[in-house]
C-alpha positions, 0 to 999 in steps of 0.5 A: 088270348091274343091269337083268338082276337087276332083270328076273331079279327082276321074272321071279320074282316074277311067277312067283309071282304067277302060281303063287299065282293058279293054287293060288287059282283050283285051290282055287276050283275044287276040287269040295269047295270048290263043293259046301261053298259052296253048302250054305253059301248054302243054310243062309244061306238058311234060318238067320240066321248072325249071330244062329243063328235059324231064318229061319221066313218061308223055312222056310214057303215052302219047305215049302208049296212041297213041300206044293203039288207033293205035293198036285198029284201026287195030285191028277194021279195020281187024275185019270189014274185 
């Protein structure tokens, strides 16, 4: 009788085991939770979370990567004309 409510308990709590990793994995998974992760790494990326200040070395880079495709564009645009 013991090994039957030792394996019944064993069957339980893997049960909810299982049912834990599935709400982690449903709640990693939900669209809010990736859209609010990546704007998350996206901030991280241009401030400092420990300190809060603006990283400036990829501020730049950025904005002169949008500077560069504006200037391209035009550049193209009046070449085609």
């Amino acid at each position: 009788m013991t090994n039957q409510t030792s394996l019944e308990q064993e069957i339980e709590e893997t049960r909810e085991r299982l049912a834990h990793t599935i709400d982690q994995l449903l709640h990693r998974s939900h669209p809010k939770t990736i859209a609010s992760r990546e704007v998350t790494s996206v901030k991280a990326h241009f401030v400092d979370f420990r300190t809060g200040a603006p990283r400036t070395d990829n501020i730049l880079k950025a904005a002169g990567l949008v500077a560069g495709c504006v200037a391209l564009f035009v550049v193209v645009r009046k070449v085609v004309r």
